[in-house]
SEKOLBA-830388 format. One record per residue: residue in one letter; x negated, y negated, z negated of N, C-alpha, C in turn. Coordinates in steps of 0.2 Angstrom, whole numbers, plus 5000, padded with zeros to 4 digits. Example, Ala and Ser with C-alpha at 12.3 -4.5 7.8 and 13.67 -1.06 7.14 Angstrom:
% SEKOLBA-830388
A493450284961493850224961493450164961;S493650114965493250054964493650004961;
% end
This chain:
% SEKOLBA-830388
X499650065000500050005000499649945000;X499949905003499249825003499649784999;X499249754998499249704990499249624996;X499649574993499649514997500249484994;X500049394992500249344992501149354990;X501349364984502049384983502249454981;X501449504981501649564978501549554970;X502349614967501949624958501949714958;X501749694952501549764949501049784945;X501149864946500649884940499849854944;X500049894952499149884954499049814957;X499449744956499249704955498649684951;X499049714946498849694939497949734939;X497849784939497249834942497249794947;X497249764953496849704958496449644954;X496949624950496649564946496149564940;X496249634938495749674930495249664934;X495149704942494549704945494149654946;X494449624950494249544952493949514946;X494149504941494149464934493449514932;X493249574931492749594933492049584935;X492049574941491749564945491549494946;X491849454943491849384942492149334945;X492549354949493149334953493749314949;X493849244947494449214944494949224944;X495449294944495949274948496549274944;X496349244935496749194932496949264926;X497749254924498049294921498149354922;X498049414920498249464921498849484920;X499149454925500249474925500549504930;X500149534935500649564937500849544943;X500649484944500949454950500349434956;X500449424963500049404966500149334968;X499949274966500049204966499349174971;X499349124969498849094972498149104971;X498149084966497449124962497249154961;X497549224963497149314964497149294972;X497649264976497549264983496849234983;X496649184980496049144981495349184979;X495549204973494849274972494749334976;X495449334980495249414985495049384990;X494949314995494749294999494049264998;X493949264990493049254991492849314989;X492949354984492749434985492649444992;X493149454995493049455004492449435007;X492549365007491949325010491249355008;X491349365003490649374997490249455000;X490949485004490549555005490749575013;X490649535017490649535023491349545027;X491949555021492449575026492949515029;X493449535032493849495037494049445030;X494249405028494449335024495149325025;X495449375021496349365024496849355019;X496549385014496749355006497149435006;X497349475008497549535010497149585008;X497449635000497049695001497349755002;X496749765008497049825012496549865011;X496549935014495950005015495049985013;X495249945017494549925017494249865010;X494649835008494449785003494449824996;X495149874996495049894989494349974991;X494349974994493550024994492949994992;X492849934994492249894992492349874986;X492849864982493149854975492949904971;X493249974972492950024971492150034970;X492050024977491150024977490849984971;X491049924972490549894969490749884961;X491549944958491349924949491050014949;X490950044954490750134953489850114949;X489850134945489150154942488750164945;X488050134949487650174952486950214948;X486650264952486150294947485550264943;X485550284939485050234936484550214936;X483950274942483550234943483550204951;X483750194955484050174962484250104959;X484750114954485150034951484549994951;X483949994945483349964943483149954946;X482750014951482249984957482649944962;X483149924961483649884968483649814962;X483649814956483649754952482949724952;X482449764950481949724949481749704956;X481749744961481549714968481849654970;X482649644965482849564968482549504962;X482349534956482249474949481449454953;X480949494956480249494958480249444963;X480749454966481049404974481249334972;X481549324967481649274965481149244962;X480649264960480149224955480449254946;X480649284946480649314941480449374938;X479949394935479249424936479449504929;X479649534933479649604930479049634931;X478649634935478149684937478349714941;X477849804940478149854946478649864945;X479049884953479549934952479449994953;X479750014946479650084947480350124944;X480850084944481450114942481550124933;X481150114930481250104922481250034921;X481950034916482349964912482049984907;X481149934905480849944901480749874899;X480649854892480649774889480549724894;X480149714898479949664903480549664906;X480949724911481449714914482049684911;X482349704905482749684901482549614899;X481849584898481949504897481949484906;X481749524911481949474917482749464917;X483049524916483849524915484349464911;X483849454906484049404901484149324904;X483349314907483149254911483649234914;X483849304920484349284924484949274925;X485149294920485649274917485849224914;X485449194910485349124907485349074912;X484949094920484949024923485549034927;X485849074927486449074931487149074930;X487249044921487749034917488049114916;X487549174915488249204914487949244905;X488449304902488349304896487549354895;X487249294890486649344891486449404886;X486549444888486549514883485949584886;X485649554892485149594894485149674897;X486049654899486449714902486749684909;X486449744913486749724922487449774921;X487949744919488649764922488849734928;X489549734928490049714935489849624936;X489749574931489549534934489049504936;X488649534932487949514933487749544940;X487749594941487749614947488149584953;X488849564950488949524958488549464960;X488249444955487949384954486949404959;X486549444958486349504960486649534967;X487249534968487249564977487049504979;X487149434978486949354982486449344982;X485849364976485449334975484949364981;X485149434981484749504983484649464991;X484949404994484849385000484449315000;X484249284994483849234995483349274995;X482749255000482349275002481549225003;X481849145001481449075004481349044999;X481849054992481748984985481849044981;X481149014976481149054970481348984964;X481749044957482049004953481748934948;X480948924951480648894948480548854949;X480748834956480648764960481348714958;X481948734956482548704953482248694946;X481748694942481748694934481748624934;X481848594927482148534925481348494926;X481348424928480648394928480548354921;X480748384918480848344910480948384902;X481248464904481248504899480848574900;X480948594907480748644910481448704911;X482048674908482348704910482748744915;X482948794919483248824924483948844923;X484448794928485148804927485448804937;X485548874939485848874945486348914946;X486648874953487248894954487048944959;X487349024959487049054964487249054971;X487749004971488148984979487848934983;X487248904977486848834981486148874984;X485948934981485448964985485648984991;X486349024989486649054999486649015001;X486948945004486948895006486248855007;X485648855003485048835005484948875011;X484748955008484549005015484848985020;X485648975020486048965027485848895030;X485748855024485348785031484948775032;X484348825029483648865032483848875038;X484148925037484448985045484548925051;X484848865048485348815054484748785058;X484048775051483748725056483048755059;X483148815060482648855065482048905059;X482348905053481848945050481448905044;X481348815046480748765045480948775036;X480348785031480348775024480648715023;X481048745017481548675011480848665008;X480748575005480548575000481148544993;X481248554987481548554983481348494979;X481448444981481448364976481448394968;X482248404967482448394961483048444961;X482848494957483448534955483948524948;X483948544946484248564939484148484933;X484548474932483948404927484548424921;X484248404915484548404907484748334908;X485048304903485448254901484948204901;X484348204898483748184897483548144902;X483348174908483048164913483448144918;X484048164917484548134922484648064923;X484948054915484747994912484047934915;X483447954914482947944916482947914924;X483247954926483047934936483747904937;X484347874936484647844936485247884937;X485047944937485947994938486347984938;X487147994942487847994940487948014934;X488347984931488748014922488648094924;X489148094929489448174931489048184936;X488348194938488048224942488048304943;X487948324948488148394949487148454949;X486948384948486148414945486248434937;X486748414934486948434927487048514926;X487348534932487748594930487448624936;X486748604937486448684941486648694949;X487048654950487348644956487248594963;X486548584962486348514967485748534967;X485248504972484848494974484448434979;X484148394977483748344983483448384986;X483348374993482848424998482648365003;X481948405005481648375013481548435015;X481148425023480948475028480348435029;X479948425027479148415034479248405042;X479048355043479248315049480048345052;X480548325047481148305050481648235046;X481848195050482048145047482348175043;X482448115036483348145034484148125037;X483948105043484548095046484748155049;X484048205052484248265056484448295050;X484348315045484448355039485148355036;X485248275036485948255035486448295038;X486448305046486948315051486848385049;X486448435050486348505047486748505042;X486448475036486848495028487648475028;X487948425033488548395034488948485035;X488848505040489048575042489048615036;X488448645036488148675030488748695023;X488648635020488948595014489448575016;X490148605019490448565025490848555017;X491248615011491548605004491048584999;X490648535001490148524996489848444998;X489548404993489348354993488448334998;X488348295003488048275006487748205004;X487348195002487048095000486348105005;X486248055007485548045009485447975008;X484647965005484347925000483947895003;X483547855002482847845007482247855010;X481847875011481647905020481447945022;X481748015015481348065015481948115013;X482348095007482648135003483348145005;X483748205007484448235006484648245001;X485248244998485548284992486148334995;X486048384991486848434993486848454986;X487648474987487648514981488248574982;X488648604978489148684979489848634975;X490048554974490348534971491248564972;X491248604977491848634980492348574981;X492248524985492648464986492048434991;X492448444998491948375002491648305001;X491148294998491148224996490448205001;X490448115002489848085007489848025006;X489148005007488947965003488047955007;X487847875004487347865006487047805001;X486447804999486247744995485447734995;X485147674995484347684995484147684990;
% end
């Protein structure tokens, strides 16, 4: 039976324990299919390659399935540490054992990523972990705070990095200013509500490309997300989930 937009029920309700899960929003656990389990089955969707219809059918609850099914435990590890290593966060070898080093890269990752930190890869940690498993170009140390050392990221600003890598032919991000504490925000003139607060923003250049060409890339890019460009070097984007545009010297 396919689940969609006005359906209730008991497997409703099992759609939305999953989703909720896996870290997908999708609000109360009632029973009903509303807008907001519609909204989390279309970024789970997005999230893992399939058609984006808000509709789940054969194929979306299989990948739901897949991805809350326990994998084995050393395949699980050697696929975690290979992604914590990737990022700049330094496990060591991989060798398939969740030995104290790995359990604090667990912990790190967690903490930069806002989720709860217990030094356990469950259902969301891990979704959090299918995304990251794709940045391949910025490691988590390049966002850290320029004033406490702190590291706060939103894992949707990294996929979104890579993808405007991908747009402008491969050429290196460099990362201005990621992550800022209140401190420091303060310090460079920040908005009250800047979106470098909450891990969500980044200033970027590219080496010999204006920020005007960078602009028009990020504009697409960033198409639900905020685009500024600053003086003769620097772009800002961020994952604010709201179009916003802007320009200031």
């Amino acid at each position: 039976m396919m689940l969609k937009k006005g359906s209730r029920g008991a497997e409703v309700k099992k759609l939305q324990e999953q989703l909720n899960k896996l870290g997908y929003n999708a609000g109360a656990v009632d029973g009903i299919f509303g807008s907001r389990t519609e909204s989390a089955v279309k970024a789970f969707q997005k999230a893992n390659g399939l058609v984006v219809d808000g509709i789940v059918g054969p194929k979306t609850k299989a990948k739901l399935e897949e991805k809350l099914k326990p994998k084995s435990q050393s395949s699980n590890v050697k696929e975690l540490q290979t992604i914590l290593n990737q990022i700049g966060i330094d496990v060591g070898k991989v060798d398939g054992i969740a030995g104290p080093k790995t359990t604090a890269g667990i912990k790190q990752f967690q903490k930069i990523f806002g989720l709860t930190v217990d030094g356990i890869a469950g259902p969301k940690t891990w979704a959090v972990l299918d995304k990251a498993k794709n940045v391949k170009h910025f490691k988590v140390r390049e966002f850290a705070c320029k004033h406490c050392g702190e590291i706060k990221i939103d894992i949707n600003l990294l996929a979104k990095l890579e993808e405007l890598r991908r747009a402008i032919g491969n050429r290196p991000i460099i990362i201005n200013s990621g992550y800022r504490c209140k401190t420091h925000n303060t310090r460079v003139g920040g908005a009250k509500n800047s979106q470098h607060l909450y891990g969500k923003a980044a200033d970027i250049r590219v080496p010999n490309m204006s920020p005007r060409t960078l602009e028009k890339f990020a504009d697409t890019v960033f198409a639900n997300g905020g685009v500024g460009m600053g003086g003769a070097t620097i772009v800002h984007v961020d994952t604010r989930g709201y179009k916003a545009r802007w320009r200031y010297n």
